[in-house]
N, CA, C and O atoms as a GROMACS GRO file, in nm:
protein
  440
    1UNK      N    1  -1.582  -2.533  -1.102
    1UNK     CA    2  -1.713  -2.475  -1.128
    1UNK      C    3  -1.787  -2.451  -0.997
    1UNK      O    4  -1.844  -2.345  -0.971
    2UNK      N    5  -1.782  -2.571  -0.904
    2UNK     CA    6  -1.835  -2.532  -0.781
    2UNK      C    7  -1.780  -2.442  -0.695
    2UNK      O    8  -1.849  -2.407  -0.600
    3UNK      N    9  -1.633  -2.382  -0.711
    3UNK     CA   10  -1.593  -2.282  -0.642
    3UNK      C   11  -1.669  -2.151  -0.695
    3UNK      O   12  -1.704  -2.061  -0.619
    4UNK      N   13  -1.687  -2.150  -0.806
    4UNK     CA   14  -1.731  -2.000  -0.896
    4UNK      C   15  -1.842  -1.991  -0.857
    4UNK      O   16  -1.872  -1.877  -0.820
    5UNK      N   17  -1.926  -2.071  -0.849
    5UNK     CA   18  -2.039  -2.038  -0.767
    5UNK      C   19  -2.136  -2.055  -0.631
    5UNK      O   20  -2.256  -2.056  -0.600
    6UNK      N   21  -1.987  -2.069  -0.563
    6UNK     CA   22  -2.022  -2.054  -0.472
    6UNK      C   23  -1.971  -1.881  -0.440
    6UNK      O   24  -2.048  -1.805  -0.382
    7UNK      N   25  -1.876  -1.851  -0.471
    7UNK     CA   26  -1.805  -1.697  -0.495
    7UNK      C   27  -1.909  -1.627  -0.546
    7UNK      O   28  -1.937  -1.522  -0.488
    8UNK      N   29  -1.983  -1.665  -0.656
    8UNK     CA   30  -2.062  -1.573  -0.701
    8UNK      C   31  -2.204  -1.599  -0.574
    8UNK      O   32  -2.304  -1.530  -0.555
    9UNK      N   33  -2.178  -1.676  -0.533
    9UNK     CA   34  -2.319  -1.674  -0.409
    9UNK      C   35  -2.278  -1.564  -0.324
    9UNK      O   36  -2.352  -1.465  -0.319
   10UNK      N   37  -2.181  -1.566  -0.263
   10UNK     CA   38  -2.125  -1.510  -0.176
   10UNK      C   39  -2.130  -1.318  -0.223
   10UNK      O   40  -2.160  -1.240  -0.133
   11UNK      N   41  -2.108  -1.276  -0.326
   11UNK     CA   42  -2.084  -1.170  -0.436
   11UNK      C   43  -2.228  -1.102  -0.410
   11UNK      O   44  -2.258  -0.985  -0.386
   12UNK      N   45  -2.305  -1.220  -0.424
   12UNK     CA   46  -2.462  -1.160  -0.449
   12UNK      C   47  -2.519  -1.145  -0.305
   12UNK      O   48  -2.608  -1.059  -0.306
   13UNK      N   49  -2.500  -1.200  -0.176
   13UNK     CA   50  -2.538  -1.190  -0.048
   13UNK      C   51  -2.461  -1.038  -0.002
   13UNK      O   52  -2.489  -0.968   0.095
   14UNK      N   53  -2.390  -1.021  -0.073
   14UNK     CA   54  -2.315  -0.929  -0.015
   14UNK      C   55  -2.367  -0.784  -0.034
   14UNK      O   56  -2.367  -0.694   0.050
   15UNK      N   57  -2.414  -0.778  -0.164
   15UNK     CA   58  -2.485  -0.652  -0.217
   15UNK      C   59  -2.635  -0.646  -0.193
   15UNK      O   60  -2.701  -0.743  -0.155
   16UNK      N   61  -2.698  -0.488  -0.225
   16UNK     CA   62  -2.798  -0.482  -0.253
   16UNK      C   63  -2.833  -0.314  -0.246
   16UNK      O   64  -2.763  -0.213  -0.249
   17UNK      N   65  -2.956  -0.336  -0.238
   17UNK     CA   66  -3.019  -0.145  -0.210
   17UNK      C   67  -3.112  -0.130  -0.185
   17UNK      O   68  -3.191  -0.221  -0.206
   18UNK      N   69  -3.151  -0.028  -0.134
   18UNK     CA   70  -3.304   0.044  -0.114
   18UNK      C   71  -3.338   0.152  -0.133
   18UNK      O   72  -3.269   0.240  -0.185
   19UNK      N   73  -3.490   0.167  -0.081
   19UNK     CA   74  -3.467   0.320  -0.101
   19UNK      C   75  -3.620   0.370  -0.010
   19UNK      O   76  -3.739   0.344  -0.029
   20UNK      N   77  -3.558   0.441   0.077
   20UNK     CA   78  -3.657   0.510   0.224
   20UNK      C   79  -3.726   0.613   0.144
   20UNK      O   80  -3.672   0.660   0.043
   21UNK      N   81  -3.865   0.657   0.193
   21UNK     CA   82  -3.926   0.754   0.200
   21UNK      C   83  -3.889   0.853   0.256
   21UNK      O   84  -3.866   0.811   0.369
   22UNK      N   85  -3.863   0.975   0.255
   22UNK     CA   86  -3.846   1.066   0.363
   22UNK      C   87  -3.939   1.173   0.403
   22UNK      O   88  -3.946   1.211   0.520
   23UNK      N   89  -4.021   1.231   0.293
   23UNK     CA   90  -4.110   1.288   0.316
   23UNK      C   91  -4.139   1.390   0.266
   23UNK      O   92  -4.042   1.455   0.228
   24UNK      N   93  -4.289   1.455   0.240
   24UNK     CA   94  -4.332   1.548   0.124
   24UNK      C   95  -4.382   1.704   0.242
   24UNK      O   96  -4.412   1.710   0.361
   25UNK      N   97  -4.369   1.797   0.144
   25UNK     CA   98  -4.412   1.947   0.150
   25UNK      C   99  -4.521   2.011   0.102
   25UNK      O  100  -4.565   1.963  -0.002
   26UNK      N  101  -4.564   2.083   0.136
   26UNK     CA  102  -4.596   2.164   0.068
   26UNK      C  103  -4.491   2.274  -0.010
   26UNK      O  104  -4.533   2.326  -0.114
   27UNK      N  105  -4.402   2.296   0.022
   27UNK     CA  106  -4.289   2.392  -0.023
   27UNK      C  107  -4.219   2.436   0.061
   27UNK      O  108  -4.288   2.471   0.156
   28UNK      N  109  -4.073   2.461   0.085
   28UNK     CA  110  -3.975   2.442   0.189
   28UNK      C  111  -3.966   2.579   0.258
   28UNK      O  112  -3.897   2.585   0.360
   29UNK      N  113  -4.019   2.672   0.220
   29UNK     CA  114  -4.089   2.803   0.280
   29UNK      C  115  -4.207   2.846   0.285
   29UNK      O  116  -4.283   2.824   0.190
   30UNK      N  117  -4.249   2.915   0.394
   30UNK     CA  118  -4.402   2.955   0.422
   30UNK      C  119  -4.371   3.040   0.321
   30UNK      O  120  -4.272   3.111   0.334
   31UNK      N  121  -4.466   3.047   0.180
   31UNK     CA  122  -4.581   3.088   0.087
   31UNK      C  123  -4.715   3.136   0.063
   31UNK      O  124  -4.816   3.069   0.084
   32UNK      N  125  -4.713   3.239   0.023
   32UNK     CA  126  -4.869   3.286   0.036
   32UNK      C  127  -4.907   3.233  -0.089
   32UNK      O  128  -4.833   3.232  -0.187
   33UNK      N  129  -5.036   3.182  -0.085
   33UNK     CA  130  -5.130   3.147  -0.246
   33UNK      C  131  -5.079   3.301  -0.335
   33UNK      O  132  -5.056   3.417  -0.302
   34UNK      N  133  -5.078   3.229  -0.449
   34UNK     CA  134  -5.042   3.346  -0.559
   34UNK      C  135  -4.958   3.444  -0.518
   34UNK      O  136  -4.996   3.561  -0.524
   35UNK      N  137  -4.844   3.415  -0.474
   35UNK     CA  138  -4.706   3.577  -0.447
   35UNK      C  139  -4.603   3.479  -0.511
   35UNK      O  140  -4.488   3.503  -0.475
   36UNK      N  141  -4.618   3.357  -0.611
   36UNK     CA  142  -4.491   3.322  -0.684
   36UNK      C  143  -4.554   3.290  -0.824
   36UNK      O  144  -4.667   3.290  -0.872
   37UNK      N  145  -4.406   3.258  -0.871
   37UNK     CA  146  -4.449   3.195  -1.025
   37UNK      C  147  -4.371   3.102  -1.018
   37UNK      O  148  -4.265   3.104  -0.955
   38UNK      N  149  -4.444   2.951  -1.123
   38UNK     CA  150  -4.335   2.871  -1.097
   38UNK      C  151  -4.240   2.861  -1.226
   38UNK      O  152  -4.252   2.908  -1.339
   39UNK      N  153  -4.163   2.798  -1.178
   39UNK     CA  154  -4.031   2.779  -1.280
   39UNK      C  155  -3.992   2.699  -1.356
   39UNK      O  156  -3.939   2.712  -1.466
   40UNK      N  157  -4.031   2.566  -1.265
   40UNK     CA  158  -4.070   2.432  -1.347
   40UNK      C  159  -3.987   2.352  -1.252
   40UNK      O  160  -3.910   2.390  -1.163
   41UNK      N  161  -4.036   2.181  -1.309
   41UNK     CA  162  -3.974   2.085  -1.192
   41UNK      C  163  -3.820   2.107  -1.194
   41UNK      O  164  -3.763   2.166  -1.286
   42UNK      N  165  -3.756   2.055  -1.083
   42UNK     CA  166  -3.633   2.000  -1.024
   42UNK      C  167  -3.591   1.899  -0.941
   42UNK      O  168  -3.673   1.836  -0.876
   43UNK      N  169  -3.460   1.872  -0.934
   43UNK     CA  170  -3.417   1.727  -0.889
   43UNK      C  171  -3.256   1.817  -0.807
   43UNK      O  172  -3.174   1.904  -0.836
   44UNK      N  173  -3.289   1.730  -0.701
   44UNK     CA  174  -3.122   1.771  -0.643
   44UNK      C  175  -3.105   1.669  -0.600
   44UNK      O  176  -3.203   1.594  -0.598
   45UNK      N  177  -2.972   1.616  -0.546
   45UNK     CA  178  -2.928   1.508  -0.483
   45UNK      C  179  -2.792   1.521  -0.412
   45UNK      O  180  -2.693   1.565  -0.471
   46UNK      N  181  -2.792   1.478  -0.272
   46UNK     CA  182  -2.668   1.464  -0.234
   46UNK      C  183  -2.616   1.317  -0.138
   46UNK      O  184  -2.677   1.249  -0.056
   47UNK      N  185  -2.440   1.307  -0.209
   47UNK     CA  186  -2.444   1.181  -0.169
   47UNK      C  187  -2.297   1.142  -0.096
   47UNK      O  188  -2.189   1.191  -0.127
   48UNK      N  189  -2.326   1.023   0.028
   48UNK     CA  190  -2.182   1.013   0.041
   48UNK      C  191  -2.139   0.878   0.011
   48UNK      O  192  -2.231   0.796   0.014
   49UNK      N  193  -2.038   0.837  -0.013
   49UNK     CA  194  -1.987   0.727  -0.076
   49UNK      C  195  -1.884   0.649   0.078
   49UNK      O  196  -1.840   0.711   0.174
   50UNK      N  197  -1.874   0.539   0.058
   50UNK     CA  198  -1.781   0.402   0.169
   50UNK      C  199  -1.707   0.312   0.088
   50UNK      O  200  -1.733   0.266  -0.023
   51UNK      N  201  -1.600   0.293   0.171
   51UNK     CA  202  -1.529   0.186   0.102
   51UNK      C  203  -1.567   0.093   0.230
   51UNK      O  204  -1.570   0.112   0.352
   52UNK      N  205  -1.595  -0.015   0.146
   52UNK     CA  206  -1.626  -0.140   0.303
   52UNK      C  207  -1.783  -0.147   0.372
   52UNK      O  208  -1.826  -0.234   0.448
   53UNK      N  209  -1.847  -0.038   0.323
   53UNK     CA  210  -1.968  -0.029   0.389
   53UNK      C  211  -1.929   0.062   0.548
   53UNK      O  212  -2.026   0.085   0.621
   54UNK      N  213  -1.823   0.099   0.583
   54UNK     CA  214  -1.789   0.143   0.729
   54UNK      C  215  -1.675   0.265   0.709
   54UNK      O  216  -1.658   0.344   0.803
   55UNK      N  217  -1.597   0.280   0.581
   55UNK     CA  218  -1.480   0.392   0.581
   55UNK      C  219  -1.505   0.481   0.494
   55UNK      O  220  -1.485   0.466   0.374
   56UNK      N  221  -1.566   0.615   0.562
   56UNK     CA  222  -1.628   0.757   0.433
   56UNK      C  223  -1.541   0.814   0.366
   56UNK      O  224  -1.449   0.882   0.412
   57UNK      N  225  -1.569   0.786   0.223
   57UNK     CA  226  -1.450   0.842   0.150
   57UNK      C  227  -1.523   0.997   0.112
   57UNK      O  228  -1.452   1.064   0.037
   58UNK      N  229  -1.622   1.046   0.143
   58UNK     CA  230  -1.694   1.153   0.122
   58UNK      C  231  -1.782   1.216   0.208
   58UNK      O  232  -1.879   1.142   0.222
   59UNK      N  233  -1.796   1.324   0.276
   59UNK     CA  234  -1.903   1.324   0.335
   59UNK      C  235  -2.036   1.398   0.254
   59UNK      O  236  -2.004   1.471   0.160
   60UNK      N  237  -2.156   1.385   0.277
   60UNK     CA  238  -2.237   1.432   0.259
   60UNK      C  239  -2.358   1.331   0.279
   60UNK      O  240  -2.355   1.264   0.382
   61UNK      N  241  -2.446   1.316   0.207
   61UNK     CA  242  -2.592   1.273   0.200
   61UNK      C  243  -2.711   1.362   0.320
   61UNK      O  244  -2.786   1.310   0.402
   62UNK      N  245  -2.691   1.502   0.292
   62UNK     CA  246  -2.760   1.631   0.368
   62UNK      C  247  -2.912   1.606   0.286
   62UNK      O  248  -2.909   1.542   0.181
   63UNK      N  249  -2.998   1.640   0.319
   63UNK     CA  250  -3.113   1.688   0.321
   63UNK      C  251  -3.106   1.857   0.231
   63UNK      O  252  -3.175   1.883   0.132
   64UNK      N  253  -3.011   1.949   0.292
   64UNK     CA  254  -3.012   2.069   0.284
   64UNK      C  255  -2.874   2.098   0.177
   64UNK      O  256  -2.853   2.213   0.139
   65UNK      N  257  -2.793   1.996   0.139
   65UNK     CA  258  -2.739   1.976  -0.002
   65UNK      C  259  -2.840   1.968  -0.079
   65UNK      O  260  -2.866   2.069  -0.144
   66UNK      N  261  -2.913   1.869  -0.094
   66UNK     CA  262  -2.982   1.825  -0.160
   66UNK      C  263  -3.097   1.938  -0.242
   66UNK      O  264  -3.122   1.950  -0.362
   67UNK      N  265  -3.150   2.011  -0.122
   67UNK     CA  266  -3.202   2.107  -0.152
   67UNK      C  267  -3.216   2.209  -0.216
   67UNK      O  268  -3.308   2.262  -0.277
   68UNK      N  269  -3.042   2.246  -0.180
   68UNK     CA  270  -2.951   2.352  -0.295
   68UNK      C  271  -2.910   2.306  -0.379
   68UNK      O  272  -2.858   2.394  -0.446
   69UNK      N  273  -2.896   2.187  -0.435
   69UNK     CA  274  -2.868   2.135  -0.546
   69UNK      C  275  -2.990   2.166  -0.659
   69UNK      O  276  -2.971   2.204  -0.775
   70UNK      N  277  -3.117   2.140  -0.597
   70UNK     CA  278  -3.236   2.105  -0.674
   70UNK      C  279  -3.280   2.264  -0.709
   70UNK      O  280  -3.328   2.294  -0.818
   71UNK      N  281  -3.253   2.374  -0.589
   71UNK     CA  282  -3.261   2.494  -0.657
   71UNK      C  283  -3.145   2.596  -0.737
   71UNK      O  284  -3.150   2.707  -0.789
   72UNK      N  285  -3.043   2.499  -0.716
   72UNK     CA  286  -2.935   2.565  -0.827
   72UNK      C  287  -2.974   2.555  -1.002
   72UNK      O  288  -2.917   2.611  -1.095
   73UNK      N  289  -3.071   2.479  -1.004
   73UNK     CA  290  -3.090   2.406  -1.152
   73UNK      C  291  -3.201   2.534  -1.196
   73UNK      O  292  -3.240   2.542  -1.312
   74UNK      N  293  -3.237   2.612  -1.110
   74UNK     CA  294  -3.305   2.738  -1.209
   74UNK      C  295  -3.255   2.840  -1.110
   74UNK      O  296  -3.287   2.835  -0.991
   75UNK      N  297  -3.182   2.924  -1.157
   75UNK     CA  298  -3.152   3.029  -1.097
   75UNK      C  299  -3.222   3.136  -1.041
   75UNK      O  300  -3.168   3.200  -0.951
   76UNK      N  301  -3.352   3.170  -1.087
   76UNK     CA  302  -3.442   3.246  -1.018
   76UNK      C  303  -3.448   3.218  -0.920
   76UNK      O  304  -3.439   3.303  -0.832
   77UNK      N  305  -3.469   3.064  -0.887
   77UNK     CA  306  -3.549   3.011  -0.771
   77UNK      C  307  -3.558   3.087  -0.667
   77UNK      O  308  -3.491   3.190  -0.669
   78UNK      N  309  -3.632   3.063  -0.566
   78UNK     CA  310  -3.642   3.105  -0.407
   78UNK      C  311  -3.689   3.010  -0.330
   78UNK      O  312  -3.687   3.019  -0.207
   79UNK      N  313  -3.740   2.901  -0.398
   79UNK     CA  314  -3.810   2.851  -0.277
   79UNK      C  315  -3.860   2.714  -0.364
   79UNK      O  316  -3.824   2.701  -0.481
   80UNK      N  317  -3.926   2.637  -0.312
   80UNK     CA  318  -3.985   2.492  -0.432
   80UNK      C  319  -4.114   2.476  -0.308
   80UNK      O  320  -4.134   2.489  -0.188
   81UNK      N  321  -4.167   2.444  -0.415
   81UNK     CA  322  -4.323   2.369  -0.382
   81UNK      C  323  -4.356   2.212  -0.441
   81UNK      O  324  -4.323   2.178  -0.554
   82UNK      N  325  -4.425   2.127  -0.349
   82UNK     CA  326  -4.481   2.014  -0.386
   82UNK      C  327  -4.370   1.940  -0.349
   82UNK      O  328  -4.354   1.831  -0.404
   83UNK      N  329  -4.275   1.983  -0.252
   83UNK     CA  330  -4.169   1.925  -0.247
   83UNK      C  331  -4.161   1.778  -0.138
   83UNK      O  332  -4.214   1.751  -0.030
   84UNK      N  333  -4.063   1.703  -0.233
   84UNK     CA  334  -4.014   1.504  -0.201
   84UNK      C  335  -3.936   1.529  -0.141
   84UNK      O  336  -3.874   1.635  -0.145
   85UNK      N  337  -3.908   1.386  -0.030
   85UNK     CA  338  -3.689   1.425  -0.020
   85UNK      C  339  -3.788   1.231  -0.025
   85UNK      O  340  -3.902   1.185  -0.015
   86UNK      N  341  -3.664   1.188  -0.042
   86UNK     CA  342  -3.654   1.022  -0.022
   86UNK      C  343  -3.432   0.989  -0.048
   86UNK      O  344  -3.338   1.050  -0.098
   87UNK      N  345  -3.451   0.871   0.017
   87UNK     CA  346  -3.324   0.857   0.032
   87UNK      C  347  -3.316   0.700   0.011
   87UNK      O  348  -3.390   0.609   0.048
   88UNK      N  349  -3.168   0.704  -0.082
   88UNK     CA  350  -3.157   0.550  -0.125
   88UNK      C  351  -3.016   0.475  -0.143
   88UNK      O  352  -2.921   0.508  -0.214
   89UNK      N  353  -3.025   0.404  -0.087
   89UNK     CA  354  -2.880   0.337  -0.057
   89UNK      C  355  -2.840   0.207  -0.166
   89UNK      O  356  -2.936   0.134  -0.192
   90UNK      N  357  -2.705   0.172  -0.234
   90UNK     CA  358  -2.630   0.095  -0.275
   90UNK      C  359  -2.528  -0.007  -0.261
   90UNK      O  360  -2.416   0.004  -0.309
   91UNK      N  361  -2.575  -0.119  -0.188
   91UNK     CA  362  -2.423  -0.156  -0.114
   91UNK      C  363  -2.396  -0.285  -0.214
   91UNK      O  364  -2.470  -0.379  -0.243
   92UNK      N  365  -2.265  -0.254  -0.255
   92UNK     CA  366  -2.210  -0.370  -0.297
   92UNK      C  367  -2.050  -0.445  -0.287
   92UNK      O  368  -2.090  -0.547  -0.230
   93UNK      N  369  -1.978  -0.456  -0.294
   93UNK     CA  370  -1.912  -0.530  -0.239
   93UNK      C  371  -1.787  -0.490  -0.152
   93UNK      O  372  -1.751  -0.542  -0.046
   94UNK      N  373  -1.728  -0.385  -0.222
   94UNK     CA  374  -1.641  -0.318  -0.186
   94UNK      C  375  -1.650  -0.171  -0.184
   94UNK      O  376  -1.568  -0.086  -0.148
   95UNK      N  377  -1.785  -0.159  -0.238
   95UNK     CA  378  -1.848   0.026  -0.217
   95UNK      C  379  -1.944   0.025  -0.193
   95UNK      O  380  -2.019  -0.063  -0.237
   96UNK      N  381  -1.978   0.109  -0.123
   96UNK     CA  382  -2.140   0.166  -0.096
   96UNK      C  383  -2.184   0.305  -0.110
   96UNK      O  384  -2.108   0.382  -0.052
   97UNK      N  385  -2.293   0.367  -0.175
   97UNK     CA  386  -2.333   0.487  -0.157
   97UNK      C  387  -2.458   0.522  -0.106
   97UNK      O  388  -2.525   0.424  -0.139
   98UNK      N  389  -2.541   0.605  -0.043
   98UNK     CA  390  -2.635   0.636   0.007
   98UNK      C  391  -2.649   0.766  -0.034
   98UNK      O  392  -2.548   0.834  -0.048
   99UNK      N  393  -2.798   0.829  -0.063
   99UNK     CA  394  -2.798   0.983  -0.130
   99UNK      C  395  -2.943   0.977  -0.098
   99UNK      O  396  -3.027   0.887  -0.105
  100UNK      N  397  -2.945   1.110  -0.056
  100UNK     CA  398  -3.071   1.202  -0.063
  100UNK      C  399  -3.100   1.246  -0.177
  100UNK      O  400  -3.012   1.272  -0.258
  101UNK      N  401  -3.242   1.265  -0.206
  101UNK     CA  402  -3.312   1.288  -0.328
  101UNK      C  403  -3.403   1.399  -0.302
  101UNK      O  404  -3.480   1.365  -0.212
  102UNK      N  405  -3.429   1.539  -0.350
  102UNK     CA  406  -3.503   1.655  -0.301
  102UNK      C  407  -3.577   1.689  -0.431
  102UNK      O  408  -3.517   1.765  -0.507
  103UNK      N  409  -3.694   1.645  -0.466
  103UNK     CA  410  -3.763   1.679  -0.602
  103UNK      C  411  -3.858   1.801  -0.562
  103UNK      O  412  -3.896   1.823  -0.447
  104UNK      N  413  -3.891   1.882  -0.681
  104UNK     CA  414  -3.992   1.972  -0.619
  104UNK      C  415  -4.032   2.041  -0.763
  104UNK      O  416  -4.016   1.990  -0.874
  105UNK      N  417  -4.099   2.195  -0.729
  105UNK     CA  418  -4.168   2.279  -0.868
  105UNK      C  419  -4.089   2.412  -0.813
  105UNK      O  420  -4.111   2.485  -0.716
  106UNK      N  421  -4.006   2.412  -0.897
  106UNK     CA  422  -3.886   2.599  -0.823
  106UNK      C  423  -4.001   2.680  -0.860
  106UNK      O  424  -4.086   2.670  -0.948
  107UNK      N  425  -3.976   2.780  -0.750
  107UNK     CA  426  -4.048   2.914  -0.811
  107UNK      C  427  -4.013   3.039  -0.783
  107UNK      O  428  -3.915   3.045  -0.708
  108UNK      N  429  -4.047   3.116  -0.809
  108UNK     CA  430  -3.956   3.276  -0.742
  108UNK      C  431  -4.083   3.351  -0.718
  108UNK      O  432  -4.194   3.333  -0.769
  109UNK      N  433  -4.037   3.457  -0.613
  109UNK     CA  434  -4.159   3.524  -0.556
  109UNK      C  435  -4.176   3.683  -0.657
  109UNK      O  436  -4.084   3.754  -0.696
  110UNK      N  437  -4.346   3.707  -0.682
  110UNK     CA  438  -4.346   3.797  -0.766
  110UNK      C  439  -4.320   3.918  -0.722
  110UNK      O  440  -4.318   4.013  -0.800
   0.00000   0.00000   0.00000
């Protein structure tokens, strides 16, 4: 019993997560007041994954994935306003992932 938890001590020191701010917009292109319509919210995300915390089994966690992800979700789009990015990491024992997060309001120009 005292081995199991000490293993499970060890299990739980090992993991954890967070998650950074990265920073807000006004909209990821210069916009004139009233020359769009909006489209409605969106979410993009891009992410890369580790084995070990140190060996990339993926690359990515872009900013500018992220971006095109969040305006692939309405096809009009051109551009997003009110726009987030924040970024948040997963580490646990034998994997880790980290991903960018790009929220915003799509809109297309009239």
């Amino acid at each position: 019993m005292k081995k199991l938890l000490s293993v499970a001590a060890i299990v739980v020191l090992l993991m954890g997560c967070g998650h950074l701010t990265g920073g807000v917009a006004p909209s990821n292109i210069p916009l004139a007041p009233n020359s769009y319509t909006e489209l409605g919210p969106v979410r993009g995300e891009d992410c890369v994954y580790y084995l070990l915390g140190i060996i990339p089994l993926t690359n990515g966690n872009e900013t500018k994935d992220a971006l095109a992800a969040a305006l692939k979700q309405k096809p009009e789009a051109t551009a997003l306003i009110n726009v987030t990015a924040d970024t948040y990491s997963m580490h646990f024992f034998l994997f880790s992932q980290i991903c960018t997060q790009v929220e915003g309001i799509a809109v297309k120009n009239k």
